[in-house]
C-alpha positions in Angstrom: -14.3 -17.2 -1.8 -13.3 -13.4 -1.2 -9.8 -13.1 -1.2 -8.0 -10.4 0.7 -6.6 -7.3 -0.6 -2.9 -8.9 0.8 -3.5 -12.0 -1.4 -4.9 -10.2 -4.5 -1.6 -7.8 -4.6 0.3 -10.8 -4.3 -1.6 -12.9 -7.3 -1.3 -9.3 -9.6 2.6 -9.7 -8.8 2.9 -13.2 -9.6 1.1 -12.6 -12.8 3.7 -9.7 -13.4 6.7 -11.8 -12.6 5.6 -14.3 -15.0 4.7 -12.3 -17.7 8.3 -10.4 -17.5 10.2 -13.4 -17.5 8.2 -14.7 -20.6 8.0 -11.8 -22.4 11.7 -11.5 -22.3 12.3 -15.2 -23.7 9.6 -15.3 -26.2 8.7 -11.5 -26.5 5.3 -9.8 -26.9 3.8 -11.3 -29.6 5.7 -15.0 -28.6 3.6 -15.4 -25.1 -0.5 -15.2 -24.6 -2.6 -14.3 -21.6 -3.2 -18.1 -20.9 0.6 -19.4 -21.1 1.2 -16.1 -18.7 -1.9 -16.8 -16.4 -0.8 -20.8 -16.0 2.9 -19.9 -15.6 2.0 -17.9 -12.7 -0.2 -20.3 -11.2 -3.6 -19.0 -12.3 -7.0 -19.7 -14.7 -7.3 -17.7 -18.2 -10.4 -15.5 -16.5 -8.5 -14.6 -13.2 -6.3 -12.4 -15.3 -8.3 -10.1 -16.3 -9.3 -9.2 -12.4 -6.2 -7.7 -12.2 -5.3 -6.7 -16.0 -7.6 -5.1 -18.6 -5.6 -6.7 -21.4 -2.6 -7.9 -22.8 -0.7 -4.6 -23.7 -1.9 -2.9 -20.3 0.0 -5.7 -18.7 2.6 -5.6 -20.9 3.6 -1.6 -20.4 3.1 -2.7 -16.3 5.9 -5.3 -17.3 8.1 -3.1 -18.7 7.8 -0.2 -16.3 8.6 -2.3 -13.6 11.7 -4.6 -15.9 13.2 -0.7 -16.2 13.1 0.1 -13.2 14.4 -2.9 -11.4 17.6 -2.4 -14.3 18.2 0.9 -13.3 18.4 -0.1 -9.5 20.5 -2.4 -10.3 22.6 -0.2 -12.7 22.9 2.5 -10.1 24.0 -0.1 -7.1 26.8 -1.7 -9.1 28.0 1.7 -10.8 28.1 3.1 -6.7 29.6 0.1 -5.5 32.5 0.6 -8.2 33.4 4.2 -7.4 32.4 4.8 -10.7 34.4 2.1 -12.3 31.4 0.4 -14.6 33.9 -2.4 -15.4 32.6 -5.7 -13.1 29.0 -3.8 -14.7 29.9 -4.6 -18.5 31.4 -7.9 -17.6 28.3 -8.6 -15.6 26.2 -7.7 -18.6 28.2 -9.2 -21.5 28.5 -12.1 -19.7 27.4 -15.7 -21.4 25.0 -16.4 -18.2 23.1 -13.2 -19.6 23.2 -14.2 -22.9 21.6 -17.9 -21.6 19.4 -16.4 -19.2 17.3 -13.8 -21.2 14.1 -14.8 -18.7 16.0 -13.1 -15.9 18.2 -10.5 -17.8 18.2 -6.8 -19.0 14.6 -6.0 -20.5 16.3 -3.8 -23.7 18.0 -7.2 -25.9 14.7 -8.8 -26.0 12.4 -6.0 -25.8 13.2 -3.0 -27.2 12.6 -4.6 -30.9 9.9 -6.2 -30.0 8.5 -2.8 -28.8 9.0 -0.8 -32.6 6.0 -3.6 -33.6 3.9 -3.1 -30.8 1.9 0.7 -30.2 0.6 2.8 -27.7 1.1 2.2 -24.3 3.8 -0.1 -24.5 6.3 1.6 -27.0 5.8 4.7 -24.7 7.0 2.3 -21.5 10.2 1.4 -23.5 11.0 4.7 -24.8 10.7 6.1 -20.7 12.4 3.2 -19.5 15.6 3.5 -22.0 15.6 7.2 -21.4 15.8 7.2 -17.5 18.7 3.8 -18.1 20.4 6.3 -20.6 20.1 9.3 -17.7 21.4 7.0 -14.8 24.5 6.1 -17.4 25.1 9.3 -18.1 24.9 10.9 -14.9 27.7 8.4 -13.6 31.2 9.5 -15.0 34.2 7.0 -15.2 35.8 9.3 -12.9 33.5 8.5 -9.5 31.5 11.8 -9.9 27.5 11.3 -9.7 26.3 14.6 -11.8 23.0 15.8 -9.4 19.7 14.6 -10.9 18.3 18.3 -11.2 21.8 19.2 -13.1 21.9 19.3 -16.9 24.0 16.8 -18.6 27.0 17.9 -20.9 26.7 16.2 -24.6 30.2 14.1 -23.3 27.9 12.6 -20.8 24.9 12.0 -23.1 27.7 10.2 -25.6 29.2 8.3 -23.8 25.4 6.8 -22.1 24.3 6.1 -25.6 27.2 4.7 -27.2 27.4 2.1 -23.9 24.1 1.2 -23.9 24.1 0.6 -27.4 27.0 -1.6 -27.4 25.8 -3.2 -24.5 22.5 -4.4 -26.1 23.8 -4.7 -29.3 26.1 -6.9 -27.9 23.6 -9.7 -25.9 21.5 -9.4 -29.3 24.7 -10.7 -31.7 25.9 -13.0 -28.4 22.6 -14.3 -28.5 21.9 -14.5 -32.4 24.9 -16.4 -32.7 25.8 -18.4 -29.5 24.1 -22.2 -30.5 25.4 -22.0 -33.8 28.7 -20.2 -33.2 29.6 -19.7 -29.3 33.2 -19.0 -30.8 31.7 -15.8 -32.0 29.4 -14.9 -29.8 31.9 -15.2 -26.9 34.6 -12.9 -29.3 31.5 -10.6 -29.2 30.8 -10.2 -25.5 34.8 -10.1 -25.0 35.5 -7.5 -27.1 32.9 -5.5 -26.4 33.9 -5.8 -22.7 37.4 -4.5 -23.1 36.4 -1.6 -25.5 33.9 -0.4 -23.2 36.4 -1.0 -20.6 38.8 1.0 -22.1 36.1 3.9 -23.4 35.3 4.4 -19.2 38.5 5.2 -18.3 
């Protein structure tokens, strides 16, 4: 049966959305092509219709994770005049640290991604670069600097010491929230009120 060009986009999706939200709780070498195929509905062969393997799936996955972040980063950062604080507390939040199937792509990923070569290394590296440009280009003061404007090294700092604590943070909240939620909630609340205070 020939299915139509409508329906095909719409099975490739599906086999993206399912492969992003397994990837990020079990990461790349965690999840196969059939446990991504089945979760999204689908036989083994009807992947590779849409996909010519694993890792160019994979780099799809994490082109499209990135950029969904970064639309989200930019919406909440404009929504807060600047203010990234509800951002941080959105992010070092103990539903993110729970949810990692629907969360950030970096905590899970980004490791996973100094194993992996090729095409999907080179997805992560672009995608942490344009989060890190987004961050940086939004200062704590409300100001957007223009996307064809050079950034001052204050700005690039500031981006990298966030993000840095920001992942860092769901990585240790994570690592240590069945064992010791205690500490893993200390982490995400500290974290929240340094950052807090480093934006103002």
């Amino acid at each position: 049966m020939k299915v139509s060009k409508e329906q095909a986009a719409e099975n490739r999706q599906a086999i993206l959305d399912a492969a992003a939200r397994l990837f990020r709780e079990h990461g790349f070498g965690g999840v196969g092509v059939a446990e991504i195929t089945r979760a999204a509905g689908f036989t083994h062969g009807g992947f590779y219709r849409h996909f010519e393997s694993k890792e160019a799936l994979a780099a799809e996955v994490c082109a499209l994770a990135f950029e969904r972040s970064v639309d989200k980063l930019e919406a909440r950062l404009g929504a807060g005049g600047g203010d990234a604080t509800e951002y941080f507390r959105h992010y070092l939040s103990p539903h993110h640290v729970r949810e990692a199937g629907d969360g950030c792509p970096m905590p899970t990923l980004a490791g996973d991604g100094a194993r992996e070569h090729g095409a999907v290394p080179a997805a992560l590296a672009q995608g942490i670069g344009h989060y890190l440009q987004s961050l940086a280009r939004h200062r704590p003061d409300g100001t957007v600097v223009a996307a064809d404007a050079p950034l001052d090294d204050a700005d690039k700092a500031r981006a990298i010491l966030c993000l840095a604590a920001l992942v860092g943070g769901v990585v240790l909240a994570r690592a240590t929230h069945e064992a010791a939620p205690a500490l893993s909630d200390e982490i995400l609340q500290t974290l929240q009120a340094e950052l807090h205070g480093l934006w103002r």
